[in-house]
Backbone bond lengths (Angstrom), bond angles and torsions (degrees), N, CA, C in turn:
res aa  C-N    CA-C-N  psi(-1)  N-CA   C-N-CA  omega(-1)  CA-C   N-CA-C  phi
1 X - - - 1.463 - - 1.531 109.22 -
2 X 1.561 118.61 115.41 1.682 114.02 169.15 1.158 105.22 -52.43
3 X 1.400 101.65 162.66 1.225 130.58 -177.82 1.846 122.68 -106.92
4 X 1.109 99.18 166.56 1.723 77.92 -176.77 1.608 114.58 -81.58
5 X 1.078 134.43 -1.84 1.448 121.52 157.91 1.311 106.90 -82.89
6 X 1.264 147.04 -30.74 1.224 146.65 158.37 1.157 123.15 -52.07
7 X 1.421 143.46 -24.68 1.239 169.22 132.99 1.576 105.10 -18.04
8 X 1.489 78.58 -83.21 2.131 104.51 -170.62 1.879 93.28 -46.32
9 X 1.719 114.74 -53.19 1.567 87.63 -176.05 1.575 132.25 -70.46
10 X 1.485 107.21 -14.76 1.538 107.74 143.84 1.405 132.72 -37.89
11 X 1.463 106.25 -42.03 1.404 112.41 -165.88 1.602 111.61 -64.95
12 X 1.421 82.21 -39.42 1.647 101.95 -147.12 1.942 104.06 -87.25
13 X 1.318 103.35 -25.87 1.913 126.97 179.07 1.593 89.68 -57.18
14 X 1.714 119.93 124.89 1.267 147.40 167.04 1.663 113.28 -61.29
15 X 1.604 107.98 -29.56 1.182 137.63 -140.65 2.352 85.80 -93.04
16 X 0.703 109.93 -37.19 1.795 124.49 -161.81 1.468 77.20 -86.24
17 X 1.258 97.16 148.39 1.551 120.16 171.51 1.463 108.38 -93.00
18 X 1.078 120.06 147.57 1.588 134.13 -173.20 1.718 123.18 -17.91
19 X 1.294 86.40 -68.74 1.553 123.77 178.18 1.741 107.45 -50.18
20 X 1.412 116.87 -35.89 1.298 102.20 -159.72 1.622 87.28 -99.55
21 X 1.491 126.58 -31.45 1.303 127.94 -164.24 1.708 105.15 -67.50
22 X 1.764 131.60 -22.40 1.248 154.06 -176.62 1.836 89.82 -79.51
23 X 1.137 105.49 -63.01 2.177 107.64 -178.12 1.000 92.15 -39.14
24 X 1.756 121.34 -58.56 1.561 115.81 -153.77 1.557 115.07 -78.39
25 X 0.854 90.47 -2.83 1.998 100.92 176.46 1.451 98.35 -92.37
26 X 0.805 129.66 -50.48 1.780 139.88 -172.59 1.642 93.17 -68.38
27 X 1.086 135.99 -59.55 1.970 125.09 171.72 1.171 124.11 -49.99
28 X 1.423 104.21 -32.41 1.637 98.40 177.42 1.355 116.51 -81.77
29 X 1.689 120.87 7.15 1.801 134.00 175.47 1.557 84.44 -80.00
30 X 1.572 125.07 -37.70 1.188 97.18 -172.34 2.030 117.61 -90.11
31 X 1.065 86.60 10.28 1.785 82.11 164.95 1.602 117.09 -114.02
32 X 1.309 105.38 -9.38 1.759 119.88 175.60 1.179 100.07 -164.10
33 X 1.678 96.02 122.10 1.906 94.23 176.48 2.068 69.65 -152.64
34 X 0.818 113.87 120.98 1.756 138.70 169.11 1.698 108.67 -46.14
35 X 1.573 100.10 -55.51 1.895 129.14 -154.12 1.526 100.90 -115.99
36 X 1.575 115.56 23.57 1.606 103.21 -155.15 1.370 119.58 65.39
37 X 1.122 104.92 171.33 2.043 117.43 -156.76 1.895 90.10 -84.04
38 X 1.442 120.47 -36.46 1.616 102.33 -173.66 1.360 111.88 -93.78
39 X 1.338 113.16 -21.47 1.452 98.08 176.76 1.382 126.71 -92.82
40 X 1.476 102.40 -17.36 1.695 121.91 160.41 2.133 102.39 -48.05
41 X 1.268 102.85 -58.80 1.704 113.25 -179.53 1.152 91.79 -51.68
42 X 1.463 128.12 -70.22 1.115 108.67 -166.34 1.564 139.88 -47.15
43 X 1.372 106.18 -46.10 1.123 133.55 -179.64 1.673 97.14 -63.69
44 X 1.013 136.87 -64.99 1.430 136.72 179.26 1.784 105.73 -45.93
45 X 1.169 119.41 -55.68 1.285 118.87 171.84 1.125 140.07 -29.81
46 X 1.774 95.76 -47.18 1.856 121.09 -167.88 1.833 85.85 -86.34
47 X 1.280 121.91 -46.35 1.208 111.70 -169.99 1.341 122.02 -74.29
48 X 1.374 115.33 -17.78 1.575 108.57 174.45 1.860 116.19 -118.59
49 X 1.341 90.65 26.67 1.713 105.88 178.04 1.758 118.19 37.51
50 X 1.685 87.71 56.76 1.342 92.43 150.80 1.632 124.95 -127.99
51 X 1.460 143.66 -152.22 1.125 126.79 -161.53 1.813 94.82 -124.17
52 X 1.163 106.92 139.91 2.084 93.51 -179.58 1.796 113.02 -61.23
53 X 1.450 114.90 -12.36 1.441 112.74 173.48 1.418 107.97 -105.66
54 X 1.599 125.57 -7.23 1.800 98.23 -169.20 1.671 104.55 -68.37
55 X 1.406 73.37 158.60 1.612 95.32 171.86 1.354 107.03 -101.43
56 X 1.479 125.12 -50.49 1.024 116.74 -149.99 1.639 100.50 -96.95
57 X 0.901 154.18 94.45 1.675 144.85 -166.52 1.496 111.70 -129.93
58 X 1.521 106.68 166.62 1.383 109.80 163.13 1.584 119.40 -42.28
59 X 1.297 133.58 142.89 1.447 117.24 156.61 1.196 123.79 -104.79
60 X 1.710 125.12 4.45 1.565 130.06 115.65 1.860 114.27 -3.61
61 X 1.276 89.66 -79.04 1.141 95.70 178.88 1.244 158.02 -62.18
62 X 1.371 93.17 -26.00 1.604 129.33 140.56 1.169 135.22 -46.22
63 X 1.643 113.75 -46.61 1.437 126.32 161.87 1.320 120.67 -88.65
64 X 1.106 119.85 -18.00 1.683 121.90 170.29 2.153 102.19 -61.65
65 X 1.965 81.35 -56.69 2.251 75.38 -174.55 1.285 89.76 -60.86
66 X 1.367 163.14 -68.28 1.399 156.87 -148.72 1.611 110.39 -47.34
67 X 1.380 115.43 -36.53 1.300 152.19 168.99 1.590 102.93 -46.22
68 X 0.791 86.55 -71.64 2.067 109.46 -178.04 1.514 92.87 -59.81
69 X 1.687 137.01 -51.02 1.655 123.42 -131.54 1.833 76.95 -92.33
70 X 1.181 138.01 -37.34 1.158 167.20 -88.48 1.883 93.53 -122.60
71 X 1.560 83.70 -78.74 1.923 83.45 164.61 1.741 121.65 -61.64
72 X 1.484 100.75 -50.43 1.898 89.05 169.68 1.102 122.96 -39.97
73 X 1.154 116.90 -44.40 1.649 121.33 -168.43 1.712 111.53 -75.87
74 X 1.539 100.75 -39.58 1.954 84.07 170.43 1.326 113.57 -82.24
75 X 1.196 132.71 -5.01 1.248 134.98 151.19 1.816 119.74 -49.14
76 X 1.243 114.00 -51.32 1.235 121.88 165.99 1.512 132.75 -65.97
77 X 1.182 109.91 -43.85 1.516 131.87 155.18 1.392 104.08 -47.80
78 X 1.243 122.89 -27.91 1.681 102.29 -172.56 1.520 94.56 -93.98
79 X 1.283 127.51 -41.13 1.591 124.01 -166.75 1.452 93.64 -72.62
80 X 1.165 131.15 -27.49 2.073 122.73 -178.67 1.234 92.71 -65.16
81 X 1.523 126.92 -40.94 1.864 115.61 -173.59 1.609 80.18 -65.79
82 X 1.406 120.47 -85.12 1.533 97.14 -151.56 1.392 125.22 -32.12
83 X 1.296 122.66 -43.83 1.433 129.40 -161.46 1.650 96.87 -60.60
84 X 1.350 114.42 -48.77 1.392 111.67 -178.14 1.502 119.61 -72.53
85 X 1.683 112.27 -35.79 1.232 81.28 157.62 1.274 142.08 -77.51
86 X 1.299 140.43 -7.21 0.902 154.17 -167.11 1.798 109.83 -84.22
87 X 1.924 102.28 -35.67 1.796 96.71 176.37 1.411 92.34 -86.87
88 X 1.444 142.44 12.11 1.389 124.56 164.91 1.564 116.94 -72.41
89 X 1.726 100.34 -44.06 1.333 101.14 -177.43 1.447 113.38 -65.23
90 X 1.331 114.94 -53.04 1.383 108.47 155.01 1.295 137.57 7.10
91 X 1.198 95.22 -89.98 1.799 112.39 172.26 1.333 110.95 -60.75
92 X 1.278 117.86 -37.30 1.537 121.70 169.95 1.781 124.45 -50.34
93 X 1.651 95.54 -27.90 1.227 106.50 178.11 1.807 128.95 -113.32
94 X 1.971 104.21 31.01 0.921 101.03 -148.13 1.675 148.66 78.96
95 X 1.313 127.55 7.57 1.136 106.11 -163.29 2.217 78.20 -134.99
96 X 1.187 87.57 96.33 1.657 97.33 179.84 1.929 125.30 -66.73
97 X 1.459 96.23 -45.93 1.247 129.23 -164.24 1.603 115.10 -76.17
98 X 1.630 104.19 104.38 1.648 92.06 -160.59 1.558 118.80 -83.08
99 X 0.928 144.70 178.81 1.464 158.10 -133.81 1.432 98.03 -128.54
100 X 1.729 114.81 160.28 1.330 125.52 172.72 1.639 113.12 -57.48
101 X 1.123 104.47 -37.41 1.671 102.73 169.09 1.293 131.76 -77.99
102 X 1.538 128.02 -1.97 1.214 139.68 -139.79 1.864 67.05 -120.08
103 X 1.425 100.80 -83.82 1.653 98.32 161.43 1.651 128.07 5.66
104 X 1.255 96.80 -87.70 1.570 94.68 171.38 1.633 118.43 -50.68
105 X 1.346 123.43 -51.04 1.207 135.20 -147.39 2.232 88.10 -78.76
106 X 0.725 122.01 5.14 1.429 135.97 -171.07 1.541 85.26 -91.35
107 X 1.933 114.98 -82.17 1.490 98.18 175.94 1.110 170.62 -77.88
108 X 1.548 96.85 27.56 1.577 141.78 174.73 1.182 94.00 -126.60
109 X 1.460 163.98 53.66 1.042 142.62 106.71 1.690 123.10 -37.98
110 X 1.700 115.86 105.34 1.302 123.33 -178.92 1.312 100.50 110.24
111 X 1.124 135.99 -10.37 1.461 154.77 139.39 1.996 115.53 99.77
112 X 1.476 78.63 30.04 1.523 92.33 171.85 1.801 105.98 -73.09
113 X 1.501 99.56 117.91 1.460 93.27 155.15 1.632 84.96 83.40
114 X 0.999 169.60 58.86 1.788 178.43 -18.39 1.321 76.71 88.22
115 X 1.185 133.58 -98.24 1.358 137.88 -162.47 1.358 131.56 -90.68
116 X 1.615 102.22 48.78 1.426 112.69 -160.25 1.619 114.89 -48.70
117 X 1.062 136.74 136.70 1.542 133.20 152.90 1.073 112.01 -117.43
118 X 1.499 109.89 125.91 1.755 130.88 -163.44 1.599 107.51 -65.79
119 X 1.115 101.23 -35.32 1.749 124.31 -168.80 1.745 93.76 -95.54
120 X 1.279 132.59 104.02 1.421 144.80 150.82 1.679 111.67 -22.16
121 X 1.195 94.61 -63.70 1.894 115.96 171.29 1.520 116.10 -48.46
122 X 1.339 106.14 -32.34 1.396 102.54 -154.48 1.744 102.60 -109.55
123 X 1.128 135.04 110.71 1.544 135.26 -173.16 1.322 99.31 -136.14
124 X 1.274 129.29 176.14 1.370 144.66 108.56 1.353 123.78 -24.48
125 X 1.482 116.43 133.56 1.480 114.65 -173.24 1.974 92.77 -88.59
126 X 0.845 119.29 5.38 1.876 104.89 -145.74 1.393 83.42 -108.19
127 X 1.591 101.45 161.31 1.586 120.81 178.90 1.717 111.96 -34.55
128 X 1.479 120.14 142.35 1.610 98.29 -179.85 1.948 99.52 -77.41
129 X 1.293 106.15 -23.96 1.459 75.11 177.78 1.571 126.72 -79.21
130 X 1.759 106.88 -18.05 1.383 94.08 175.92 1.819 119.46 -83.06
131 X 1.366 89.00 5.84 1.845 99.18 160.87 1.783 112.00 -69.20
132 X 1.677 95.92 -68.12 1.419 110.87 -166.06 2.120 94.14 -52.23
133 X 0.873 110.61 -14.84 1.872 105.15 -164.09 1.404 96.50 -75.81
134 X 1.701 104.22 -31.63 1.840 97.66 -155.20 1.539 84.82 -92.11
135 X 1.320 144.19 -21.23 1.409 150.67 178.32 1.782 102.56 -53.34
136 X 1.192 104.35 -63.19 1.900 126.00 173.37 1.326 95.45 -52.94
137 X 1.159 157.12 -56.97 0.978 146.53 -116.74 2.049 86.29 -122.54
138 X 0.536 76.19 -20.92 1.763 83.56 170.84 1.544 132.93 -112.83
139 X 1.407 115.88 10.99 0.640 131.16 159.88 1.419 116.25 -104.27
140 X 1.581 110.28 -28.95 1.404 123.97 178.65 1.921 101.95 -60.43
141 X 1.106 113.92 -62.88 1.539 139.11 -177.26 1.499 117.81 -46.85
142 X 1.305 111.64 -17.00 1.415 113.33 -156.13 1.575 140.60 53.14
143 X 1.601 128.21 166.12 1.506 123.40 -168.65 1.341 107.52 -48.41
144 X 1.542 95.13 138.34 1.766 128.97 -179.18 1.157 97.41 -120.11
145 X 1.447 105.92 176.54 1.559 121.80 -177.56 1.833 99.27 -90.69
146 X 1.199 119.80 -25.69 1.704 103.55 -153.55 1.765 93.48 -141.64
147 X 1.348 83.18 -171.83 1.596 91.24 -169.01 1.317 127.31 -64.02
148 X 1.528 125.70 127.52 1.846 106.91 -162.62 1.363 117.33 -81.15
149 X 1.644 100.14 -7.01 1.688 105.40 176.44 1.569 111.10 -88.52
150 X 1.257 127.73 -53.71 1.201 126.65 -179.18 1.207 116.98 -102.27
151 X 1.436 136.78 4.79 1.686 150.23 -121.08 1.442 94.29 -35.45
152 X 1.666 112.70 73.89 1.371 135.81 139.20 1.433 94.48 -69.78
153 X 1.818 117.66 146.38 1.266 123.90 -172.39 2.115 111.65 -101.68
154 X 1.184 89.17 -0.53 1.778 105.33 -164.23 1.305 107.06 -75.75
155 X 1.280 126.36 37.47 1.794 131.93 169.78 1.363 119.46 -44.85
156 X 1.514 115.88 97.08 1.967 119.87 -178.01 1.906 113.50 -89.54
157 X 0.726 118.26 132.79 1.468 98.53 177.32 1.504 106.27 -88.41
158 X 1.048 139.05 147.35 1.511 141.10 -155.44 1.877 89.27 -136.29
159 X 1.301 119.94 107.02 1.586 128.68 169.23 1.674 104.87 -65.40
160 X 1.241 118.15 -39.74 1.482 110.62 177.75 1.282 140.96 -123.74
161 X 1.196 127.83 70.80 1.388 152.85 -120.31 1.889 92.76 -108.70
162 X 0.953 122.16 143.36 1.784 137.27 179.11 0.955 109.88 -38.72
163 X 1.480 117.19 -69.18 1.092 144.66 176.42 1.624 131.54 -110.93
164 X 1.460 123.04 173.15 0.923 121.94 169.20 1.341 128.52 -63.28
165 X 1.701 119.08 131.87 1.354 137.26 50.32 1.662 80.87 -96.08
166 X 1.392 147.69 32.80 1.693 128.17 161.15 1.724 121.24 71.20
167 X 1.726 94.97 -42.56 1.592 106.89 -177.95 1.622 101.03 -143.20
168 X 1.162 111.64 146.45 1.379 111.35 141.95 1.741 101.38 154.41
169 X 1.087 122.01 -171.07 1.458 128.83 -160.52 1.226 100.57 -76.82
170 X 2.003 94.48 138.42 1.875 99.92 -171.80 1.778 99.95 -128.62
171 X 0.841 122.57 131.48 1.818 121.99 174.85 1.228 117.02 -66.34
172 X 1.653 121.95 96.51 0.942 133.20 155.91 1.927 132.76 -12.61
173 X 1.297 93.58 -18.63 1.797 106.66 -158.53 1.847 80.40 -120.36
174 X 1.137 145.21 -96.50 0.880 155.29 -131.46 2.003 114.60 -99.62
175 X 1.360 110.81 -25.51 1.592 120.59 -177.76 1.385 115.61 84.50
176 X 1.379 107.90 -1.34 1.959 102.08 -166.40 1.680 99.17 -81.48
177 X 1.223 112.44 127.34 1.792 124.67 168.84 1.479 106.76 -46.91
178 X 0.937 125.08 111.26 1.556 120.29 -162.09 2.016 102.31 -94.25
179 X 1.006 109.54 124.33 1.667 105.62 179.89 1.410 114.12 -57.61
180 X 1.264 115.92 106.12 1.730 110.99 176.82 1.429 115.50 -32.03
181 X 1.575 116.09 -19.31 1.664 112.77 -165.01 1.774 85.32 -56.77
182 X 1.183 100.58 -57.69 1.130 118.53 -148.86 2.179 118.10 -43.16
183 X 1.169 100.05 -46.98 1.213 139.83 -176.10 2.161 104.90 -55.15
184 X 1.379 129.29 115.79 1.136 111.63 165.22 1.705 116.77 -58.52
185 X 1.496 116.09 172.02 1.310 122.10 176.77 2.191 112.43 -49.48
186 X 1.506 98.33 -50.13 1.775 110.67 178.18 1.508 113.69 -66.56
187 X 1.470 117.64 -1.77 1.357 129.98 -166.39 1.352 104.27 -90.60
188 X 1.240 112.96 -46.25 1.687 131.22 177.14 1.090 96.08 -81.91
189 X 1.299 151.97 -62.33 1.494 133.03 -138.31 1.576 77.55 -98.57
190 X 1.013 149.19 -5.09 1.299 123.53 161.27 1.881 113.51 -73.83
191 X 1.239 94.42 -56.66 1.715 97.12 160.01 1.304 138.06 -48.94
192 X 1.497 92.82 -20.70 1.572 96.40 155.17 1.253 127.52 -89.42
193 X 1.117 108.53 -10.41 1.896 117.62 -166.12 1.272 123.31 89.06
194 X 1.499 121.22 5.99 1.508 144.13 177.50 1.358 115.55 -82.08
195 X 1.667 126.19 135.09 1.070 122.32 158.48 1.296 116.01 -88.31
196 X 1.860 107.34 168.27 1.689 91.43 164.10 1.056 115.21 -148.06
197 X 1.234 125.87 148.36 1.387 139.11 -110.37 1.591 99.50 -73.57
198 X 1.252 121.00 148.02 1.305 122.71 177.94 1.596 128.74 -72.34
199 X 1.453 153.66 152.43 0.975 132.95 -160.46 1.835 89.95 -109.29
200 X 1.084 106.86 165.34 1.243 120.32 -171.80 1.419 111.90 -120.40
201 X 1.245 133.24 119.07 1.261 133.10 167.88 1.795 119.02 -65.97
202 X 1.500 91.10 106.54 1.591 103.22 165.37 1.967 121.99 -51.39
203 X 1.151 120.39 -16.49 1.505 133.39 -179.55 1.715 102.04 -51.31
């Protein structure tokens, strides 16, 4: 099975006829797709003005979205070294037992789906890597109130979601599955429709 640098030089080879250099752009969604494999297409599509069925297209255009999937992904590749190095020291120092974020970051390992959007249609218009940056950068920071990609504040919780995690908080403004790590405790129970409980003054 190619690989996704093996892929991309398909894409990018003058020598491949149209049709196969478009397949080879579409395989490498399945080794890095940010939004999932259809809304990643999609999103690549709308941004480099082509159609999700042509066949016959610029291959400009082809290598420009390849261009785009190309930087997200070493963007991601560098935060998986951090993440790993960082659960090395970890374990190095005793602390075995991984975390709600460690959790997530398990089913995006390779960074499929990082910024899942349940809805194909529904993405972020902005570069995927200057998506995946504000994603890193919020995960780095710890729970916020709002969305780390668009920090639109409209967090829905969605019970039946495409895919896995199945449920959990979706951004109203933008569609990206937002990682609960990410999210303060009032962030979710607002997305759920939950209050929480009020504190009471001891005075």
């Amino acid at each position: 099975m190619a690989g996704f640098r093996s892929l991309a030089r398909q894409v990018r080879d003058p020598g491949c006829d149209t049709a196969l250099r478009r397949y080879s752009l579409r395989k490498c969604l399945e080794r890095f797709a940010p939004y999932g494999h259809r809304a990643t297409w999609a999103h690549l599509c709308r941004r480099h003005g082509f159609g999700p069925e042509d066949r016959e297209l610029d291959p400009g255009r082809l290598v420009a979205a390849l261009d785009e999937l190309e930087e997200a992904r070493a963007v991601w590749l560098a935060y998986e070294e951090e993440f790993a190095e960082r659960r090395r020291r970890e374990k190095h120092d005793g602390l075995r037992r991984p975390g709600a974020l460690d959790d997530w970051h398990r089913r995006t390992w390779g960074g499929n789906g990082v910024a899942r959007c349940d809805d194909p249609a529904v993405h972020p218009s902005e570069p995927l890597a200057e998506v995946l940056r504000r994603l890193i950068a919020a995960l780095r920071s710890g729970p916020g109130e709002a969305c780390p990609v668009c920090a639109g504040p409209r967090i829905e919780w969605r019970p039946e979601l495409r895919e896995e995690p199945w449920f959990g908080p979706v951004c109203g403004n933008c569609g990206v599955v937002v990682p609960q790590a990410v999210l303060t405790a009032g962030a979710l129970a607002r997305a759920r429709g939950e209050s929480l409980p009020r504190l009471v003054s001891a005075a």
